[in-house]
C-alpha positions, 0 to 999 in steps of 0.5 A: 263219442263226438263225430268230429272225433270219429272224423279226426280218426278217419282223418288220421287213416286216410292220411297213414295211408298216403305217407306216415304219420308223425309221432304226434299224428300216431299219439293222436290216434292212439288217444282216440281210438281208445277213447272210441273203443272206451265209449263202444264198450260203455255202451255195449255194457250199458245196453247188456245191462237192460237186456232181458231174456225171456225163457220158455217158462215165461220167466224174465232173467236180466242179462247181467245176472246171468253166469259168464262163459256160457254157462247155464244160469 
């Protein structure tokens, strides 16, 4: 994400703090935290991704072939 678009957040916070935001201003921040909460989970997932593990056996197991829930693989 953009670090304007990340400054336009902090923008639109510090003003919520000092009065309310109009409907506009609050759309506005709405469309880009989720546009920051798309960007942050593309990247985590991204990252995950391109993780291995490497198990005691000497074995490489990738992340994302790994079960979900805690459970072994």
């Amino acid at each position: 994400m953009e670090k304007k678009k990340l400054d336009r957040i902090s923008e639109l916070t510090a003003i919520s703090r000092q009065r309310e935001l109009t409907e506009e201003e609050k759309s506005e921040r709405e469309a880009l935290r989720m546009e920051y909460r798309r960007s942050v989970t593309a990247n985590f997932t991204d990252t995950l991704e391109h993780t291995v593990i490497k198990e005691p056996d000497g074995s490489m197991v990738k992340v994302k072939d790994m079960k979900r829930g805690g459970e072994d693989k």
